[in-house]
C-alpha positions in Angstrom: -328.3 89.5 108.5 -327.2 92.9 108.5 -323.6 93.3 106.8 -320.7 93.9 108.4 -317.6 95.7 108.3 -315.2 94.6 105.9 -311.7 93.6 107.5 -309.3 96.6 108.6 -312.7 99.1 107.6 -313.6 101.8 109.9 -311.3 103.9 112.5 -313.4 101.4 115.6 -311.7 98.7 114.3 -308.3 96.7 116.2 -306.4 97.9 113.4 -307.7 101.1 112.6 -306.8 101.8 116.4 -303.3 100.4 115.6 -302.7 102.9 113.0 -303.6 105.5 115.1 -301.1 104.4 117.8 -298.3 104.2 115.2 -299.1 107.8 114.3 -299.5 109.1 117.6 -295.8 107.9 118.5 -294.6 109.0 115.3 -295.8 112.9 116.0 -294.3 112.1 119.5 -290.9 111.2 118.3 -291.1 113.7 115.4 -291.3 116.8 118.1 -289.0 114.8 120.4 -286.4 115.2 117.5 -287.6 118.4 117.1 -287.3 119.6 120.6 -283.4 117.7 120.9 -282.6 119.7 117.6 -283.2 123.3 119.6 -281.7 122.4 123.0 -278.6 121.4 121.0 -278.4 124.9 118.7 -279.4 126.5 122.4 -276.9 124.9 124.3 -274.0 125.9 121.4 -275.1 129.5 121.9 -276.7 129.2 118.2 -279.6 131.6 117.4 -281.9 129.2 115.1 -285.3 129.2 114.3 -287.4 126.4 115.6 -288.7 126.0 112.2 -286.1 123.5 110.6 -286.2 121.7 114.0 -290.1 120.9 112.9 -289.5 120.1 109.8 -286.6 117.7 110.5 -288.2 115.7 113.0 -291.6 115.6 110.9 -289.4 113.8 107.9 -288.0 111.8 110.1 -290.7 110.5 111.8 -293.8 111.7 111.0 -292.9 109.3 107.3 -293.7 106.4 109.4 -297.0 107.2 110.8 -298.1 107.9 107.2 -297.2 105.1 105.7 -299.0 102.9 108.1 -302.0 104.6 107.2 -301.0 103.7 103.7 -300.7 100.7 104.8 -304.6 100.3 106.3 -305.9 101.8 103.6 -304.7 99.6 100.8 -305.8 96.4 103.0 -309.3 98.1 103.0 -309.0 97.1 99.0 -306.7 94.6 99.0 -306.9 92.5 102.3 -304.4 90.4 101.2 -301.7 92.5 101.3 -301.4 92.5 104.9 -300.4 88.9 104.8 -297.4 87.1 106.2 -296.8 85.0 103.2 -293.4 84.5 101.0 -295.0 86.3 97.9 -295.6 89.3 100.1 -292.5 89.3 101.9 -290.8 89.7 98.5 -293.0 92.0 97.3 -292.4 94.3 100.6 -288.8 94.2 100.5 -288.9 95.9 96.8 -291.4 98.4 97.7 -289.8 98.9 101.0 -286.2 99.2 99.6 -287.7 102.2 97.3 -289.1 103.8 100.4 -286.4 104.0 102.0 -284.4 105.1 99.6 -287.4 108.2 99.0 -287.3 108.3 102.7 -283.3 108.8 102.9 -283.6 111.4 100.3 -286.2 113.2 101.7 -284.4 113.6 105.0 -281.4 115.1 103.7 -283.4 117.6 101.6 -285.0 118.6 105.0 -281.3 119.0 105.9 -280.8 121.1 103.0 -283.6 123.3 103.4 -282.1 124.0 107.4 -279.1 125.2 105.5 -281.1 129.0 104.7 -279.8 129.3 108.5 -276.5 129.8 109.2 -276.5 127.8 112.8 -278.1 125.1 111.1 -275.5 124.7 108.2 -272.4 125.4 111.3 -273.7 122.1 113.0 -275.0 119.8 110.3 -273.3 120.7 107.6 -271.2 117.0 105.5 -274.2 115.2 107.3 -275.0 112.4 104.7 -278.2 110.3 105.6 -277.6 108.7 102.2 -275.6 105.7 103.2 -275.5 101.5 103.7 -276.4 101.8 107.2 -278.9 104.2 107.2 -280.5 102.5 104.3 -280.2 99.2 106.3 -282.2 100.7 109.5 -284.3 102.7 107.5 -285.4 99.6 105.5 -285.7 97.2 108.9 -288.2 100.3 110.1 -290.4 99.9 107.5 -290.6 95.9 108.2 -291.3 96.8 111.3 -294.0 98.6 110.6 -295.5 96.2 108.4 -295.0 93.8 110.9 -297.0 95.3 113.3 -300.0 96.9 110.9 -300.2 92.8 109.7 -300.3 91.5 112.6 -303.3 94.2 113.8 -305.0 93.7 110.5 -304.9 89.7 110.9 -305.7 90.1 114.8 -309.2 92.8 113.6 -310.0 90.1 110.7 -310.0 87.3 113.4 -312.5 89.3 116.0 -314.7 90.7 112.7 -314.9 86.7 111.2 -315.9 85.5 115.3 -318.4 88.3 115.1 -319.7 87.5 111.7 -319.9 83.7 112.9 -321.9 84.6 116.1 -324.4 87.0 114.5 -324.7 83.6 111.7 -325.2 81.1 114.8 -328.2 83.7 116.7 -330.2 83.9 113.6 -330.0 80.6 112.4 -331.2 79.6 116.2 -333.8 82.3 115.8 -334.8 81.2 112.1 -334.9 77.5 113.9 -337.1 78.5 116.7 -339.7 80.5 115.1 -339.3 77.8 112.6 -340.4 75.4 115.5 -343.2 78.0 116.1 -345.0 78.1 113.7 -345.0 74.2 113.3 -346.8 73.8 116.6 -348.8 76.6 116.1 -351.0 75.6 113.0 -351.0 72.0 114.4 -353.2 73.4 117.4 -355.3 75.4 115.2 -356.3 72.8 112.4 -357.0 70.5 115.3 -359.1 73.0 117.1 -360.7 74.4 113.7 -361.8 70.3 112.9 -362.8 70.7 116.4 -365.5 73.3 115.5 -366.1 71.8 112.5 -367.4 69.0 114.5 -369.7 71.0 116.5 -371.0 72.8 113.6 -371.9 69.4 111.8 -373.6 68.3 115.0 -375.9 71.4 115.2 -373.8 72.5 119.0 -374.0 75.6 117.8 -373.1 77.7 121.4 -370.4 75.2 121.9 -369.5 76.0 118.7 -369.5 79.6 119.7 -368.0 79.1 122.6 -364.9 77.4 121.1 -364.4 80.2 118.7 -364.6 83.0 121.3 -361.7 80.6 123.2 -359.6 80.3 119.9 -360.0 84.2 119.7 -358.5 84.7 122.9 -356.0 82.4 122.1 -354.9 83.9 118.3 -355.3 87.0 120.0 -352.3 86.5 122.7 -350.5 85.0 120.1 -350.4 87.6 117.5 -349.0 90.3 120.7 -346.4 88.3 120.5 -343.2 89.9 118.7 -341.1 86.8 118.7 -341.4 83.0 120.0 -339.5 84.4 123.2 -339.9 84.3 126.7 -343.6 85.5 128.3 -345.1 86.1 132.0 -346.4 82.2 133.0 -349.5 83.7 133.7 -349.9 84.4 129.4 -348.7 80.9 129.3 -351.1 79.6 132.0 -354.3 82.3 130.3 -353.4 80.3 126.9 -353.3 76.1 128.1 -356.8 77.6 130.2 -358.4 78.7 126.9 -357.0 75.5 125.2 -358.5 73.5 127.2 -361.4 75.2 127.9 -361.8 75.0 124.1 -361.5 70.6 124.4 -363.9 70.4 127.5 -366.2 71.9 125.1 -365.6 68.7 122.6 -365.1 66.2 125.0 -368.2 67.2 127.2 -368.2 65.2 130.2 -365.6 63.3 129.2 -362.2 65.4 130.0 -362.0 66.6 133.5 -359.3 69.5 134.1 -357.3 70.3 137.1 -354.9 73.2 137.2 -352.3 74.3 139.9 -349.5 77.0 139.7 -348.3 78.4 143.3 -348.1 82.1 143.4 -344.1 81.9 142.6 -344.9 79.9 139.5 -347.0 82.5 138.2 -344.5 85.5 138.8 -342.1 83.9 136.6 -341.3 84.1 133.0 -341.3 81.2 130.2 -340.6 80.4 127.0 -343.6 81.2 124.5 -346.0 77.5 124.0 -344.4 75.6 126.8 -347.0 74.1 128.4 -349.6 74.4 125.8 -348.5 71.3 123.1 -347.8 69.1 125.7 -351.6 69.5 126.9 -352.2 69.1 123.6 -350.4 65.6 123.2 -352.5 64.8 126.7 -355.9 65.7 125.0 -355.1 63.8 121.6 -353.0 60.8 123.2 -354.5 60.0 126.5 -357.8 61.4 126.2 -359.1 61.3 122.5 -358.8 57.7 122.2 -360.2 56.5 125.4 -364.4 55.6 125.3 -364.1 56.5 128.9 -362.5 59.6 128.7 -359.5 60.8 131.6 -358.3 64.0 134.0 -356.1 65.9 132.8 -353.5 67.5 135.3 -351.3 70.7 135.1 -349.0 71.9 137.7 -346.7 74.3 138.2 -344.6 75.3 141.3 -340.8 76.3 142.2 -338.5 74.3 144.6 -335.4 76.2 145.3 -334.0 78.3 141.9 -336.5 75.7 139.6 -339.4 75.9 137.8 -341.4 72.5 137.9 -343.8 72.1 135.1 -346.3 69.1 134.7 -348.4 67.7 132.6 -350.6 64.6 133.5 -353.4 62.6 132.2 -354.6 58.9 133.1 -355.5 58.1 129.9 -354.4 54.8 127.4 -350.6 55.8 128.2 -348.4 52.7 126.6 -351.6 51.2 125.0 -352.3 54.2 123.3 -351.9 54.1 119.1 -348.1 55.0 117.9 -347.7 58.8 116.9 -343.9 59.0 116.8 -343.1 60.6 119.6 -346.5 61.1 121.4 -347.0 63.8 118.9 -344.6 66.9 117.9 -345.0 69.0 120.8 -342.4 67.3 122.9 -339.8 66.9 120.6 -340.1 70.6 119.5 -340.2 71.3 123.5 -337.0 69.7 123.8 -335.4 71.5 121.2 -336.8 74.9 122.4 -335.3 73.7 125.8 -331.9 73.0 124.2 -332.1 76.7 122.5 -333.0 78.4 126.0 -331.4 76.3 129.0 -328.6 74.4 126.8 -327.5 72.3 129.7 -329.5 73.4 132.5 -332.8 71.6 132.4 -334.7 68.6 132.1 -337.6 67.1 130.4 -338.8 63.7 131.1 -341.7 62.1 129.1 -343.2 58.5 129.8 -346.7 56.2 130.9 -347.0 56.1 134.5 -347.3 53.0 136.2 -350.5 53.6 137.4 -351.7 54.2 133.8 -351.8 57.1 131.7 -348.6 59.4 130.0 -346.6 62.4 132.1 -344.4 65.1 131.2 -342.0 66.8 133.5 -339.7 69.9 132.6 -337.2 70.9 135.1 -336.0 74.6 134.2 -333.8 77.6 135.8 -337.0 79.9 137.6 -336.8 83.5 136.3 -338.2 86.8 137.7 -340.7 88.4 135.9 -339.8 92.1 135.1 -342.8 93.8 137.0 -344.4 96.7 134.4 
């Protein structure tokens, strides 16, 4: 999984945004300070340079937007120091308490410095930002601003861990489904390889050939394939052709095949080996076991916004042997289902009253994107 911010990294995150917001109306208090400072030397008739104005208002204000990127920038080594916690409330009102008191300082030094002009000393001159009160407020700002930097930090940790936790949950389904992939997958090629085996040892040499030229085809689809996703029917339909193509070859005059899909069904998309294990548990199920042999009947067609997919055979149904499950293509079906249509489809295995086994899947019909 590709790694992910840490908490309170990078200017993108909730709380690097924050920061920015607390500067941004720090700059725009600092020049409103500034700006009040001239009109009130303008209105007294008081020839002052703007200067000291700036610099006033920058102390005053401008403090605060720095220290909240102090703030974000020490979380970005030590997250837990954005916490509300009892430890950390302690430990903020010490460092805050020495802030404020650099803060206080530093604000009547900026007064000092206005002093070079003689307008500036006239109108501020005995101003003493060094007091109880002013300690007080300046000491409840800086809470504030932690306040509001740990409650950003804690809101950008909670979007970053639901973020984390969804990129876990997609691969681990991903991980599971080609997982589920590759299990069918070399179950239909050992059984078609002891297929041609079979031939081999019986001297059917073109069927043989045949078969192979069919599993080519087959191999060959499959290996286009990216990722166990969603592919045009008609791949789907080209590959459960070839299959069984490959089993009237074994089975002789013994399987009969019947295939439908309406024009609808075959301009839609599907997941990757829908269709093709459940043929599969037909063939070795229904068919394989029975002297007689059986049809084996594939349908596909849309009724309103579904896809109907079927698979049918009239073979030994609920006499034929135990496999757990008729085999592991449905049970891998149904969990591919689950991944793709949680809660909006159906799949309904079971012997037929008449005789033999059928399998119905009920799913939402999408559009193929045309090329």
């Amino acid at each position: 999984m590709a790694k992910l911010d840490s908490p309170g990294i990078g200017s993108s995150t909730l709380h690097g945004r924050g920061v920015l917001a607390v500067t941004a109306a720090a700059v725009i208090l600092a020049g409103i300070t500034a700006s009040g400072c001239h009109a009130y030397f303008s209105t007294h008739n008081i020839q002052v340079s703007v200067i000291p104005s700036i610099v006033f208002g920058l102390v005053m204000w401008l403090w605060w937007g720095v220290l909240a990127w102090l703030f974000w920038l020490n979380a970005r080594r030590h997250p837990n120091s954005l916490r509300f916690s009892a430890q950390t409330i302690i430990l903020q009102l010490c460092v805050g308490s020495v802030v404020s008191f650099i803060h206080l300082h530093a604000i009547q030094l900026s007064l000092h410095v206005g002093y070079a002009w003689p307008g500036w000393q006239e109108a501020y001159a005995g101003l003493n930002y060094i007091t109880l009160a002013r300690f007080g407020m300046d000491l409840l700002t800086y809470f504030f601003v932690f306040a509001i930097s740990a409650t950003l930090h804690l809101q950008s940790q909670r979007q970053l861990d639901a973020i984390q936790r969804l990129e876990l949950e997609r691969q681990l389904s991903q991980a599971q489904l080609k997982a589920l992939q590759m299990q069918m997958e070399p179950h239909f090629l050992f059984n078609t390889l002891n297929a041609i085996k079979s031939l081999v040892i019986q001297g059917r040499n073109q069927e043989a050939n045949r078969t192979l030229t069919h599993l080519d085809a087959i191999l060959r689809m499959t290996l286009q394939r990216r990722a166990p996703e969603k592919v045009p029917f008609t791949e789907e339909l080209y590959i459960v052709e070839s299959y069984l193509a490959i089993q009237q070859v074994r089975f002789a005059d013994r399987l009969t095949v019947r295939i439908e899909a309406t024009d609808d069904a075959r301009r839609c998309i599907v997941p990757s080996f829908i269709l093709q294990p459940l043929v599969e548990n037909a063939v070795q199920h229904g068919i394989a076991p029975s002297e007689a042999g059986g049809i084996i009947e594939t349908s596909a067609e849309r009724i309103g916004n579904d896809l109907w997919l079927r698979v049918r055979d009239n073979g030994l149904g609920i006499h034929a042997p135990s496999s757990g499950g008729h085999g592991i293509g449905i049970q891998n079906t149904r969990e591919r289902l689950s991944h793709f249509y949680p809660g909006a489809h159906t799949l309904t295995a079971g012997p037929l009253p008449s005789g033999g086994y059928e399998v119905t899947i009920q799913i939402p019909y999408e559009q193929a994107v045309s090329a």
